[in-house]
BALOBA-1460 file (C-alpha; in Angstrom, 3 decimals):
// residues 226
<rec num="1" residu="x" x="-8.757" y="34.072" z="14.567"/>
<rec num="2" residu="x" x="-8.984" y="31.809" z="17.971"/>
<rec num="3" residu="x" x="-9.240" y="28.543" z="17.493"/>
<rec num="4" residu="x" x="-12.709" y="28.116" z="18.659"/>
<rec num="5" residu="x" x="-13.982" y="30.581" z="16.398"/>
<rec num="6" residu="x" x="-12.166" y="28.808" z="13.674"/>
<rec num="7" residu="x" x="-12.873" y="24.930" z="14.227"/>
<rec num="8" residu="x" x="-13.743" y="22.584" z="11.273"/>
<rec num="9" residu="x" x="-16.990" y="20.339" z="10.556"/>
<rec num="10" residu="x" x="-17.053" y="17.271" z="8.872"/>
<rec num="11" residu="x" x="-13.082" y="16.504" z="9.421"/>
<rec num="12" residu="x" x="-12.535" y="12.711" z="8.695"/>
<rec num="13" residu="x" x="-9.032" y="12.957" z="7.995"/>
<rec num="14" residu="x" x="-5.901" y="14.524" z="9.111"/>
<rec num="15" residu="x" x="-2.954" y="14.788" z="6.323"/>
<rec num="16" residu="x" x="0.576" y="15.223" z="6.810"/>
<rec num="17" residu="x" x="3.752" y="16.975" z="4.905"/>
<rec num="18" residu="x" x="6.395" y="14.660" z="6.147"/>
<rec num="19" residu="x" x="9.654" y="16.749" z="5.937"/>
<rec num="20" residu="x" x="8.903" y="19.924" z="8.731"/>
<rec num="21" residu="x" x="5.744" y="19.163" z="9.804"/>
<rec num="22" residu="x" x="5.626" y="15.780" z="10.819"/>
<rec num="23" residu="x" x="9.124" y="14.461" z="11.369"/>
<rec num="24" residu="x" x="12.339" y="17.030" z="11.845"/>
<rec num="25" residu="x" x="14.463" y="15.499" z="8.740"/>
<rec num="26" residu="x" x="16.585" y="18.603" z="8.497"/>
<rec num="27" residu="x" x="19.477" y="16.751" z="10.676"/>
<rec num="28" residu="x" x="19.778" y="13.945" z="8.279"/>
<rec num="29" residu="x" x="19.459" y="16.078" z="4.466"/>
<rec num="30" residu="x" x="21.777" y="18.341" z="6.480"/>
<rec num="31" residu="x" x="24.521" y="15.801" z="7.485"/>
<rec num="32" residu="x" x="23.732" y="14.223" z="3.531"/>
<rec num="33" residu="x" x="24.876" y="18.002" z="2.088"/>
<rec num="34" residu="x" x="27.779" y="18.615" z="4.304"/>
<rec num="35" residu="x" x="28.990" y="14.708" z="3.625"/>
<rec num="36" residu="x" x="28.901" y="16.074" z="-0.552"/>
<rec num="37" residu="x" x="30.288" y="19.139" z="0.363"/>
<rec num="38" residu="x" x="33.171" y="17.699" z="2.064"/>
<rec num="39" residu="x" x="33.717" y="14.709" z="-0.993"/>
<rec num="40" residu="x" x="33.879" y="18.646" z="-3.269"/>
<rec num="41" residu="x" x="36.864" y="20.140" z="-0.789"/>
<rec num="42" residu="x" x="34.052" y="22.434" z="0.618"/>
<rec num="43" residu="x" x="33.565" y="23.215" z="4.714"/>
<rec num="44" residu="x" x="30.236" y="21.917" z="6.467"/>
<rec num="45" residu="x" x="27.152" y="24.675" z="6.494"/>
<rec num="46" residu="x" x="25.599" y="25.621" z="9.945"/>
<rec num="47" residu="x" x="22.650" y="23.546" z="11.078"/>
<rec num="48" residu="x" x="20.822" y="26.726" z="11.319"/>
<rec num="49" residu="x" x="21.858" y="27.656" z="7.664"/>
<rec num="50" residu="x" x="20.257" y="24.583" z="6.267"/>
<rec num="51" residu="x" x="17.284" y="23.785" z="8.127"/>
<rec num="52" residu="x" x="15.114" y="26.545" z="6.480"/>
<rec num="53" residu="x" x="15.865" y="24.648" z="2.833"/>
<rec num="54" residu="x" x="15.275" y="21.158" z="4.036"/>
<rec num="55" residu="x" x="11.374" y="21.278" z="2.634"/>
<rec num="56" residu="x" x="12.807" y="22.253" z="-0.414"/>
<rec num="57" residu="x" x="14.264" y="19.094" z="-1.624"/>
<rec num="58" residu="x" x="17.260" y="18.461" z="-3.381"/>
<rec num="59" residu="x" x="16.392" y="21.577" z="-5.444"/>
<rec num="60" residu="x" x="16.623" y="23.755" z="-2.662"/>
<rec num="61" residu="x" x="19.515" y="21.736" z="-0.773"/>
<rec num="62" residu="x" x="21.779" y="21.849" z="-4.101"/>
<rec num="63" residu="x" x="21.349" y="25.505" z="-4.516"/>
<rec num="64" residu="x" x="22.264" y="26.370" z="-0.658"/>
<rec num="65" residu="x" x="25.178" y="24.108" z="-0.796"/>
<rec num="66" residu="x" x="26.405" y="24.449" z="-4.381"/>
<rec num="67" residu="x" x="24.821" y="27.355" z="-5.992"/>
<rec num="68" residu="x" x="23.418" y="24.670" z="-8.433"/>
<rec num="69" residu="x" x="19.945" y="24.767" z="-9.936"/>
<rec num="70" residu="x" x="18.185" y="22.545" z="-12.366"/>
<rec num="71" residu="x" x="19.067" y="23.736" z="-15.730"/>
<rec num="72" residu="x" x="23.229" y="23.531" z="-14.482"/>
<rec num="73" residu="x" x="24.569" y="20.555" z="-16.762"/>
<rec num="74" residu="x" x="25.860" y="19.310" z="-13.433"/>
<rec num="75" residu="x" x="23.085" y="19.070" z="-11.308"/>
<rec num="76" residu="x" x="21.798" y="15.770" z="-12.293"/>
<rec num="77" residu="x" x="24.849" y="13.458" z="-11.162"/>
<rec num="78" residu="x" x="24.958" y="16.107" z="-7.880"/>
<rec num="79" residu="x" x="21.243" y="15.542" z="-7.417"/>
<rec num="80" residu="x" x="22.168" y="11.589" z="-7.664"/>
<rec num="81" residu="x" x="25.088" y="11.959" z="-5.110"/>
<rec num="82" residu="x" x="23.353" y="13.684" z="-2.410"/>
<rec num="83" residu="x" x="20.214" y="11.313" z="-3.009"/>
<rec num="84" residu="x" x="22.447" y="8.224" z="-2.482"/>
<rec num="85" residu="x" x="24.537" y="9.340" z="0.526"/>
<rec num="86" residu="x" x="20.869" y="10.583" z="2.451"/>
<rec num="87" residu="x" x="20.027" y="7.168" z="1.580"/>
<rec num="88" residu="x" x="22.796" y="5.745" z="2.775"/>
<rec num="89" residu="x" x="22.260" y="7.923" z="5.918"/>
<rec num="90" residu="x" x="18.408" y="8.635" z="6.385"/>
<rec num="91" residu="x" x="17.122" y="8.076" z="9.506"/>
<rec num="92" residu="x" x="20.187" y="8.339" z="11.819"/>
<rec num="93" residu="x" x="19.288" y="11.683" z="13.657"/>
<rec num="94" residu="x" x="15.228" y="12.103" z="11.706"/>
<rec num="95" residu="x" x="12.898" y="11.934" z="15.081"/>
<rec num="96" residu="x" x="8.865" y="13.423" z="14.639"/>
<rec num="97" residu="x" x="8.658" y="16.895" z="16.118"/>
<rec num="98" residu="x" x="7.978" y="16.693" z="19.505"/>
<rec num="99" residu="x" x="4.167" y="16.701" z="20.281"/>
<rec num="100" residu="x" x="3.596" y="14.803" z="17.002"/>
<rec num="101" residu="x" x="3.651" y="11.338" z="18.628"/>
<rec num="102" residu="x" x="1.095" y="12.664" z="21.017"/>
<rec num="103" residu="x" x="-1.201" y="13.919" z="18.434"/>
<rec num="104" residu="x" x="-1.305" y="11.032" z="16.193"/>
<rec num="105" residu="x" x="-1.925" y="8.775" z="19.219"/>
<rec num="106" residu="x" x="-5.108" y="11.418" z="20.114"/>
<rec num="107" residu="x" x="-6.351" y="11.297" z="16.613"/>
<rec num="108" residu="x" x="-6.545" y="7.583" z="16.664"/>
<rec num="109" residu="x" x="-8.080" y="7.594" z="20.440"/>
<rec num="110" residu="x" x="-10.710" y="10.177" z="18.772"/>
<rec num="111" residu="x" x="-10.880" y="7.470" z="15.406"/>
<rec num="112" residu="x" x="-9.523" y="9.610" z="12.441"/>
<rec num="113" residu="x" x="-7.654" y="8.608" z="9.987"/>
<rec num="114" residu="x" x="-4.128" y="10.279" z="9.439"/>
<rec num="115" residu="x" x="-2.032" y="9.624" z="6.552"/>
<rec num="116" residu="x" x="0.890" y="11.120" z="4.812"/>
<rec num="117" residu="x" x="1.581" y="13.396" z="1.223"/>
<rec num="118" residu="x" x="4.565" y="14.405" z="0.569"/>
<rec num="119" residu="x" x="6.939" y="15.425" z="-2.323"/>
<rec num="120" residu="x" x="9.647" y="13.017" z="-1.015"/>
<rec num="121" residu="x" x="10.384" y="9.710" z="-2.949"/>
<rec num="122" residu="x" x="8.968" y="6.794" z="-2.037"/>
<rec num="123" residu="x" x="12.451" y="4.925" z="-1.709"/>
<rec num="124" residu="x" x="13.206" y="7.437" z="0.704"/>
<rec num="125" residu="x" x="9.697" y="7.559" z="2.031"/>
<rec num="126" residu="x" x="8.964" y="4.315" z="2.970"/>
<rec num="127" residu="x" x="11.782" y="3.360" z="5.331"/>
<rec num="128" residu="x" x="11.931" y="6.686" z="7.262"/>
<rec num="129" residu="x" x="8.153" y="6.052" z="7.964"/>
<rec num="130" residu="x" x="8.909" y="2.160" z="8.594"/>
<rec num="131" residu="x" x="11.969" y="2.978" z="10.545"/>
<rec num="132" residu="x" x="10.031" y="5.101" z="12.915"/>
<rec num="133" residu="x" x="7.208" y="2.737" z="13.229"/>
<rec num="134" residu="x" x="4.619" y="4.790" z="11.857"/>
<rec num="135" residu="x" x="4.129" y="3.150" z="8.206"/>
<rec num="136" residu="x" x="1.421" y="0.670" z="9.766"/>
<rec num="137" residu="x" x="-0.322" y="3.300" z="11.529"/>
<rec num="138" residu="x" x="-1.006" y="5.730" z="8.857"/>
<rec num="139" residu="x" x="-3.823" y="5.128" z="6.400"/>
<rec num="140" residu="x" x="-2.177" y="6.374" z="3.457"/>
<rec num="141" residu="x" x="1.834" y="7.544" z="2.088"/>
<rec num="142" residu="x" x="1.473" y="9.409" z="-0.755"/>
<rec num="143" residu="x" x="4.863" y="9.760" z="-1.826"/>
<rec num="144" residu="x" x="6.541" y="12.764" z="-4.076"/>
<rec num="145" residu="x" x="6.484" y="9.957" z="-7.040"/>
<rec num="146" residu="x" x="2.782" y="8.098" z="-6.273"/>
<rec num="147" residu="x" x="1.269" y="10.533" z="-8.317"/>
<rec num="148" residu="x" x="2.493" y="11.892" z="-12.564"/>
<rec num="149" residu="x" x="2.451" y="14.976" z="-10.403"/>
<rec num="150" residu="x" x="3.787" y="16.462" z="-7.088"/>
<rec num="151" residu="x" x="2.680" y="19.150" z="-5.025"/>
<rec num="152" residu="x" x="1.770" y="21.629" z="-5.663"/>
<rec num="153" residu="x" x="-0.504" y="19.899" z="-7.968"/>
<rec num="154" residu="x" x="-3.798" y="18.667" z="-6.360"/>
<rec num="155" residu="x" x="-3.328" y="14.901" z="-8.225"/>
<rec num="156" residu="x" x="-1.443" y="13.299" z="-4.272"/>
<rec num="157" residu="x" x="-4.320" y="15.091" z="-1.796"/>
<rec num="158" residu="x" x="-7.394" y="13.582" z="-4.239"/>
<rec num="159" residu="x" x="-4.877" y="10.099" z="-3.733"/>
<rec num="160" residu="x" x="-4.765" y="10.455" z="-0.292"/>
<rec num="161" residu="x" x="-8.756" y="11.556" z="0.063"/>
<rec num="162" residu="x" x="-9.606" y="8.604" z="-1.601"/>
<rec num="163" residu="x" x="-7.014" y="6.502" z="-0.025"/>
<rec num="164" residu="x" x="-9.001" y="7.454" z="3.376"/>
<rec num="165" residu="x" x="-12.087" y="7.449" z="2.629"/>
<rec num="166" residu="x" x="-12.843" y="10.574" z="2.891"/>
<rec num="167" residu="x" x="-13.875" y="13.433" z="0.171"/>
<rec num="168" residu="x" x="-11.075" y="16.272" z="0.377"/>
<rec num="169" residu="x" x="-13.364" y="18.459" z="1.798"/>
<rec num="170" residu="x" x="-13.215" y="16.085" z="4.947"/>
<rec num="171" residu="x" x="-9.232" y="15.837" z="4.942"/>
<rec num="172" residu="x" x="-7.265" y="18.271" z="6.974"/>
<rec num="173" residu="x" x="-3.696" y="19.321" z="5.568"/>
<rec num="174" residu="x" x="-0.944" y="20.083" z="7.704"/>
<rec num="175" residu="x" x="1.840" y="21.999" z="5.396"/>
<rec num="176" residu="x" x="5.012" y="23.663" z="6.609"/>
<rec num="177" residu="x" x="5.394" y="25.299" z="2.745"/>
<rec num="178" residu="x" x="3.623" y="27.250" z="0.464"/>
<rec num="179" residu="x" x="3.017" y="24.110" z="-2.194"/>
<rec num="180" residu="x" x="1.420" y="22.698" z="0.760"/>
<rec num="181" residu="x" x="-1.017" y="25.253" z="1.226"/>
<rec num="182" residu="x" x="-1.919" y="25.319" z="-2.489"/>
<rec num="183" residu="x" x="-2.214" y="21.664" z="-2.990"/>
<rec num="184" residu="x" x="-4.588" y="21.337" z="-0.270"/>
<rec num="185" residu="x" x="-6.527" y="24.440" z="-1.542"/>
<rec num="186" residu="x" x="-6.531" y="23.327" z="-5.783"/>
<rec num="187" residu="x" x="-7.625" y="20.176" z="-3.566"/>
<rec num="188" residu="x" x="-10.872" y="21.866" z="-1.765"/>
<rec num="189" residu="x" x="-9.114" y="20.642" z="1.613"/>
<rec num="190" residu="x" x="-8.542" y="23.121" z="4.510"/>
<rec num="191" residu="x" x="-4.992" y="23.545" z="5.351"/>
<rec num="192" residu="x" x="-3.076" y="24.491" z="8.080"/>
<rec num="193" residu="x" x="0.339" y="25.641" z="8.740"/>
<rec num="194" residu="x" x="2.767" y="23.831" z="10.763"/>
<rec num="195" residu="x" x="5.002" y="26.925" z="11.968"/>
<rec num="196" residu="x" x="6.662" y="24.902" z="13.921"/>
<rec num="197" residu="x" x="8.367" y="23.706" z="10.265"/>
<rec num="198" residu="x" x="11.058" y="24.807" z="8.491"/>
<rec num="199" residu="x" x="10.073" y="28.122" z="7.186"/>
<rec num="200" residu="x" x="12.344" y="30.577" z="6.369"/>
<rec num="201" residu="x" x="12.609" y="34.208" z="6.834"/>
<rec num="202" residu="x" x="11.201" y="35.104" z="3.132"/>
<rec num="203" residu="x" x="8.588" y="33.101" z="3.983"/>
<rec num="204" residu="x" x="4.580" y="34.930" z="4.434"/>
<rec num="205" residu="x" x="2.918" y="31.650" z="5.403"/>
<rec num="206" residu="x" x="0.181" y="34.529" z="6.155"/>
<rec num="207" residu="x" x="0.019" y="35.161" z="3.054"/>
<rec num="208" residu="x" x="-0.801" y="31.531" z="1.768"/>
<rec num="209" residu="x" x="-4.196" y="31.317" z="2.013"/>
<rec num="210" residu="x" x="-4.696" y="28.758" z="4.866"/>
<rec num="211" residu="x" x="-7.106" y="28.587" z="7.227"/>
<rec num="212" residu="x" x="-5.029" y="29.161" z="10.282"/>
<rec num="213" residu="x" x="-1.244" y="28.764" z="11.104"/>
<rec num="214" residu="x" x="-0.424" y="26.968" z="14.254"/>
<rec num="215" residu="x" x="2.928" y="26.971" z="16.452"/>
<rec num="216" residu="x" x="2.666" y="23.273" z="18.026"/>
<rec num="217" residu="x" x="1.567" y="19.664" z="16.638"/>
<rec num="218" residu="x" x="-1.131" y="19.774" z="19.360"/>
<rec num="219" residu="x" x="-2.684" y="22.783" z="18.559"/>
<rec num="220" residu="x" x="-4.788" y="20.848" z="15.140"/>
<rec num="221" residu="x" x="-7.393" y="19.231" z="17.946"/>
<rec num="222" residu="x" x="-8.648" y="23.014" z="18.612"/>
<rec num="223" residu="x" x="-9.480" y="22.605" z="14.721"/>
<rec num="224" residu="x" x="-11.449" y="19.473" z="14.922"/>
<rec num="225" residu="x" x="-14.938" y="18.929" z="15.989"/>
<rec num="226" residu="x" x="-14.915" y="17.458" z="19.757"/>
């Protein structure tokens, strides 16, 4: 569908995913996992072989790296490692994704409101945004831990609605993973898919239900009423 057969009315609000969508963090949770990997006598992983995991968390960072998943007995104190030496380390190479800047400084020329939800920590969160200057600017950081629970649960998009003032029908979700998609949806927001993120090749973000899938930050104003 062509964007100006597909453009949204009403739109108040424009909502971010944070990790791959609005700022590349992949350098930084990939330099955090190759920093535990070499404290466990293991080599670095390719840039390339991490960034398609970095939306994925810890989970998905833990189980590239170490073949670890939740129910391991170990994955707790790795999950704790890697959490403290990201932290130690988090916004040394993060930068948005080039066109973001551009668009955020459109949407507040046009007077929306943009604002964050994401699955990430607050105490991990907050300082990226503040580091990068955009914590002032954005009406609302709805953090992975803001809410009992995360994405894909609705509970952080009604947060962040509200937060705007704006009903969720009115908020536009930008997503670069499934969760996102069906957040935004159990939400009643339209969603769109930042391809631009770190999707990986098993990915179908076809498949996800969202209104459209676009390939650069800029592309969301063909989505927006002029």
């Amino acid at each position: 569908m062509k964007p100006e057969h597909a453009r949204l009315d009403g739109i108040r609000a424009v909502l971010f995913d944070l990790d791959g969508t609005l700022v590349d963090t992949a350098p930084d949770l990939g330099n955090a996992l190759n920093l535990q990997r070499a404290r466990h006598g293991l080599a670095p992983l390719a840039a390339d072989v991490i960034r398609p995991q970095a939306s994925h968390g810890a989970r998905g960072l833990l189980a590239l790296g170490f073949d670890l998943k939740p129910d391991d007995p170990r994955f707790a104190a790795m999950r704790e490692e890697f959490l403290q030496l990201y932290a130690d380390n988090i916004c040394q190479a993060s930068r948005p994704f080039p066109g973001v800047p551009e668009l955020l400084d459109a949407l507040e020329a046009r007077g929306y409101k943009w604002g964050v939800v994401t699955n990430k920590p607050a105490r991990f969160t907050e300082p990226l945004m503040s580091v990068l200057d955009l914590a002032e600017r954005a009406a609302c950081i709805v953090s992975g831990d803001s809410c009992p629970q995360p994405k894909p649960h609705p509970a952080p998009m009604l947060v962040a609605a509200r937060r705007c003032d704006a009903l969720p029908a009115q908020c536009l979700y930008l997503g670069d993973a499934e969760r996102d998609v069906q957040a935004a949806t159990a939400a009643g927001m339209p969603a769109l898919v930042a391809a631009w993120g770190y999707l990986g090749a098993e990915d179908a973000p076809h498949a996800w239900g969202a209104h459209a899938q676009i390939h650069h930050p800029l592309d969301t104003l063909d989505y927006l009423p002029a």
